[in-house]
N, CA, C and O atoms as a DFTB+ gen file, in Angstrom:
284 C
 N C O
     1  1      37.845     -20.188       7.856
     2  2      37.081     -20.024       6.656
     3  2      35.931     -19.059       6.934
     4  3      35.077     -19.220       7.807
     5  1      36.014     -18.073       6.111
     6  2      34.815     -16.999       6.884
     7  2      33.488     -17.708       5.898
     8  3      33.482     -18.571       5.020
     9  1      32.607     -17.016       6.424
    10  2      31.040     -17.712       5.522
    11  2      30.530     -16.353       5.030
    12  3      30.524     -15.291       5.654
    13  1      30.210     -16.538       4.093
    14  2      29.655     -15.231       3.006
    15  2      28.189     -15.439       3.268
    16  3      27.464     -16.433       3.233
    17  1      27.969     -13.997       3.580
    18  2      26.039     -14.134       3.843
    19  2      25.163     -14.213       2.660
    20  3      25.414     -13.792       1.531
    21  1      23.886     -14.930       3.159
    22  2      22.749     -15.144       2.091
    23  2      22.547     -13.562       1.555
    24  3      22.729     -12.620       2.327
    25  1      22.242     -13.415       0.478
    26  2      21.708     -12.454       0.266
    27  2      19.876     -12.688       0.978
    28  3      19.346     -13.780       0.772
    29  1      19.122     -11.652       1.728
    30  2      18.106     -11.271       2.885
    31  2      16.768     -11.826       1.360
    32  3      17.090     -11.738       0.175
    33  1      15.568     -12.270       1.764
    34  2      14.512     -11.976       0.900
    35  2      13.647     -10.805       0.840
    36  3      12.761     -10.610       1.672
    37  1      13.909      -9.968      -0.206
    38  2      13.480      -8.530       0.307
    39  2      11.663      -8.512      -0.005
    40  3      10.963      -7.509      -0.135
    41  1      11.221      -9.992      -0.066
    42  2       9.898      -9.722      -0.206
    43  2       8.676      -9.072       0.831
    44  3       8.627      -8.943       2.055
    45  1       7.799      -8.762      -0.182
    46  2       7.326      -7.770       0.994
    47  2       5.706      -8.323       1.217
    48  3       4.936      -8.440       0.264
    49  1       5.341      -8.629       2.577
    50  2       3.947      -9.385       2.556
    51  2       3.065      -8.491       2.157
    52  3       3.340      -7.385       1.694
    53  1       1.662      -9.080       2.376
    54  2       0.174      -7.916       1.938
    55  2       0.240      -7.562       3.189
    56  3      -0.608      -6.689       3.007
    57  1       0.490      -7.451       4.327
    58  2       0.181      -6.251       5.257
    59  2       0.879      -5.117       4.812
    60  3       0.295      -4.065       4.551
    61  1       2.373      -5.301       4.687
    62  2       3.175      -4.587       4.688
    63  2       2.667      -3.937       3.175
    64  3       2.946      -2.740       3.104
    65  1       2.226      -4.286       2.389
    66  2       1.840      -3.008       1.166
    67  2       0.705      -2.841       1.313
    68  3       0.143      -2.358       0.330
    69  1       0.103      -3.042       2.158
    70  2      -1.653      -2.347       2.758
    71  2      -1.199      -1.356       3.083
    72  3      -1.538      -0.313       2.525
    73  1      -0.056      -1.384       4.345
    74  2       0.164      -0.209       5.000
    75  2       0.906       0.973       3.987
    76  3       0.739       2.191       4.052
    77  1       1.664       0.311       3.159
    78  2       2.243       1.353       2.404
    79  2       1.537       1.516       1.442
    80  3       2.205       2.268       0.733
    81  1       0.572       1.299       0.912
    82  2      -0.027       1.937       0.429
    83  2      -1.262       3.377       1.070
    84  3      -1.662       4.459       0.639
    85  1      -1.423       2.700       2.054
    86  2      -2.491       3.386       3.020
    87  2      -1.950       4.626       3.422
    88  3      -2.698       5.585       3.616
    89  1      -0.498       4.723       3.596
    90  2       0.761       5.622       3.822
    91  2       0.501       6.953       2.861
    92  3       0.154       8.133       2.922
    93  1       0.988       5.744       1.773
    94  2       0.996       6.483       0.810
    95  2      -0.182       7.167       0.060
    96  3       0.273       7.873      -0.839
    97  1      -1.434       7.199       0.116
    98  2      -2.587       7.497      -0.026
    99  2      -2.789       8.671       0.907
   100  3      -3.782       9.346       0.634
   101  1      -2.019       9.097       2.024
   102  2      -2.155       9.874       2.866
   103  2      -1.152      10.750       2.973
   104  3      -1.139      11.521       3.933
   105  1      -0.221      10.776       2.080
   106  2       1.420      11.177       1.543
   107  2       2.267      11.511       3.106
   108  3       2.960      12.492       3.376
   109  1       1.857      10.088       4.152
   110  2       3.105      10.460       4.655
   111  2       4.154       8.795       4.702
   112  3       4.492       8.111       5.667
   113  1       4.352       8.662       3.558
   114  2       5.243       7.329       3.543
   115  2       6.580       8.034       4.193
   116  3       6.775       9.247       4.271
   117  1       7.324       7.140       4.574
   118  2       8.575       7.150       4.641
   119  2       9.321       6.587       3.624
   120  3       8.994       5.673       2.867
   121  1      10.268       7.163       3.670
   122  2      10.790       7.087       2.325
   123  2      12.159       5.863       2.744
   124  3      12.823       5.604       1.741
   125  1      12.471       5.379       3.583
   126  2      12.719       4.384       3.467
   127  2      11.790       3.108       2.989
   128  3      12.247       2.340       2.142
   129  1      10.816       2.951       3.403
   130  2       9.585       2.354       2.912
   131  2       9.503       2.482       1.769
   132  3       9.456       1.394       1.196
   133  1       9.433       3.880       0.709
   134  2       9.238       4.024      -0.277
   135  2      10.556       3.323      -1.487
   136  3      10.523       2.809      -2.605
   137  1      11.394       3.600      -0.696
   138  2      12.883       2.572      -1.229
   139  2      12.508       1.199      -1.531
   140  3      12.718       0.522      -2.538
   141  1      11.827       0.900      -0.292
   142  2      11.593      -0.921      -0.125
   143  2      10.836      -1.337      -1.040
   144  3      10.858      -2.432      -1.603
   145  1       9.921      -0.164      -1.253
   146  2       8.446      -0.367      -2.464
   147  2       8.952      -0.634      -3.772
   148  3       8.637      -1.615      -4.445
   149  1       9.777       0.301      -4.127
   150  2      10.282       0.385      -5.301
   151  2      11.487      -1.059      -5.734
   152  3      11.454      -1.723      -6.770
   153  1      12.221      -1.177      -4.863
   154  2      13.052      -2.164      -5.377
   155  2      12.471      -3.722      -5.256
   156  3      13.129      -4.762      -5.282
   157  1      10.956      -3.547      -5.109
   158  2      10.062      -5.468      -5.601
   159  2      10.608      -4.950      -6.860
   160  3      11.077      -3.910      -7.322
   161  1      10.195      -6.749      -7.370
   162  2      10.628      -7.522      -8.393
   163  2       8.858      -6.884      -8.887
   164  3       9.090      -7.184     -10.058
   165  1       7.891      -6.496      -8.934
   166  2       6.604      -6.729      -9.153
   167  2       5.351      -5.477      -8.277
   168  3       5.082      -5.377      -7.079
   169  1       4.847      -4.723      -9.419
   170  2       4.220      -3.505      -8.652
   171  2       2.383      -3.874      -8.831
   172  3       1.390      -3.190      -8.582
   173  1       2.498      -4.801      -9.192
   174  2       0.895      -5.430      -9.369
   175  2       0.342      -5.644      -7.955
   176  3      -0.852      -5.361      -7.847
   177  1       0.841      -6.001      -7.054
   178  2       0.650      -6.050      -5.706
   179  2       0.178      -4.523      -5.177
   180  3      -0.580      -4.427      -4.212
   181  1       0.608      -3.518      -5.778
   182  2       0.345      -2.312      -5.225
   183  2      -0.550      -1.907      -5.865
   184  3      -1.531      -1.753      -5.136
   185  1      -0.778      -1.588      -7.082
   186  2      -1.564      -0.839      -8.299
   187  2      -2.731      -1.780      -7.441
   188  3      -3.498      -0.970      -6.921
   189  1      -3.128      -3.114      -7.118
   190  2      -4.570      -3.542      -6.927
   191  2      -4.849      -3.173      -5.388
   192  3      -6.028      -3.014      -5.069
   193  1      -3.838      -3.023      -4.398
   194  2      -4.338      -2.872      -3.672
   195  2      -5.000      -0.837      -3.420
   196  3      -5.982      -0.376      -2.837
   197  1      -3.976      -0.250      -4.116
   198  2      -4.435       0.590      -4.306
   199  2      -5.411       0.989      -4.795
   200  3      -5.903       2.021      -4.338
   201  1      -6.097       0.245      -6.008
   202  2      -7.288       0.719      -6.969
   203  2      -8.276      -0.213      -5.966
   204  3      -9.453       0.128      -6.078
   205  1      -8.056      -1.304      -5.021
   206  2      -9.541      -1.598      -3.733
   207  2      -9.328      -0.876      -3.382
   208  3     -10.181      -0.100      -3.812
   209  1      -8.232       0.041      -2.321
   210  2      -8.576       1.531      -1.393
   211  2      -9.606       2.149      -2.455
   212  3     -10.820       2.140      -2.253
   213  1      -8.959       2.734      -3.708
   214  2      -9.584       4.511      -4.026
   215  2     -11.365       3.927      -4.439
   216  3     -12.261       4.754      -4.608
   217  1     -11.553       2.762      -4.521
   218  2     -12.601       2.010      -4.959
   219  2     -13.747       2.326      -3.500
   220  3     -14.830       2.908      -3.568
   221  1     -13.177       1.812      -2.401
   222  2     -14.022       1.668      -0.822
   223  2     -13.805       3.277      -0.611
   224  3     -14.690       3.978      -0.121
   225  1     -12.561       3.781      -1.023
   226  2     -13.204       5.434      -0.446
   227  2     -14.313       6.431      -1.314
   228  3     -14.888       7.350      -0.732
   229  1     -14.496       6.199      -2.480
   230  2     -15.513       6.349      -3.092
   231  2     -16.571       5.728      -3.067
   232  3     -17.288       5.775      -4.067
   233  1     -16.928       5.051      -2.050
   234  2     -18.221       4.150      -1.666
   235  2     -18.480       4.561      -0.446
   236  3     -19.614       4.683       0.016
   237  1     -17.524       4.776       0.087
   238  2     -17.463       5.599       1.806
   239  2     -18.145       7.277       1.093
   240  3     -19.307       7.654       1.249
   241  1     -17.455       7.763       0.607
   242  2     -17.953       8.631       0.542
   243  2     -19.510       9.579      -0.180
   244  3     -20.086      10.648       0.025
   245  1     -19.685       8.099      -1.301
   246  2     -21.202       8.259      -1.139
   247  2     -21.971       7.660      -0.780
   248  3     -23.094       7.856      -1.244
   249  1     -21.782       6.652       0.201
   250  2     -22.314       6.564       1.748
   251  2     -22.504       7.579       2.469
   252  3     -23.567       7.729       3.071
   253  1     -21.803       8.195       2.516
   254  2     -21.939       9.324       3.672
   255  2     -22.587      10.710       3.055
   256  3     -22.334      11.779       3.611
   257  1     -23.060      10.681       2.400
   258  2     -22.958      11.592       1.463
   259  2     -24.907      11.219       1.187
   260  3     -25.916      11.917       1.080
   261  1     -24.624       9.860       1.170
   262  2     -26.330       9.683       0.839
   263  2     -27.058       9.626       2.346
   264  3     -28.288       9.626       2.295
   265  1     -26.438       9.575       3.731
   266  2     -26.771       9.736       4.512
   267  2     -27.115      10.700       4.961
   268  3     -28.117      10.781       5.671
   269  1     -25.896      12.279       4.464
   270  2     -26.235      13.409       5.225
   271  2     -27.324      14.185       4.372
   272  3     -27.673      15.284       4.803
   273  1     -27.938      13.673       3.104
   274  2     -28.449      14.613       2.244
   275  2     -29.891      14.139       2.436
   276  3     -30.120      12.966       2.142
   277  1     -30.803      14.830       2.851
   278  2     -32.237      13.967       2.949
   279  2     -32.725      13.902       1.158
   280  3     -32.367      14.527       0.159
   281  1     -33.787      12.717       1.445
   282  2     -34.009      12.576       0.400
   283  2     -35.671      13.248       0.150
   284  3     -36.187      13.220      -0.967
């Protein structure tokens, strides 16, 4: 009797869309990755972690920005 496999859980943790997003913010995803991204059930996981990145790099950058400029 052969045994038919589970179908795999293709869920994807918050590291793993930190990094792909972080990837991707830097446009060098792999595009296998980018496959994996696309076929969640759910892109809300990405859109927020993405909008905290572009959020802290615009705080980084006028941080740095209010540092190098005397006042």
């Amino acid at each position: 009797m052969k045994r038919t496999e589970e179908p795999k859980d293709n869920k994807v943790g918050i590291l793993e869309i930190v990094k792909s997003v972080f990837a991707a913010m830097f446009g060098v995803q792999s595009d296998k990755n980018r496959q994996r991204d696309f076929q969640q059930a759910s892109m809300v996981p990405y859109i927020v972690v993405g909008v905290v990145f572009v959020i802290l790099f615009v705080l980084g950058l006028i941080g740095v920005v209010s540092l190098i400029t005397p006042s």
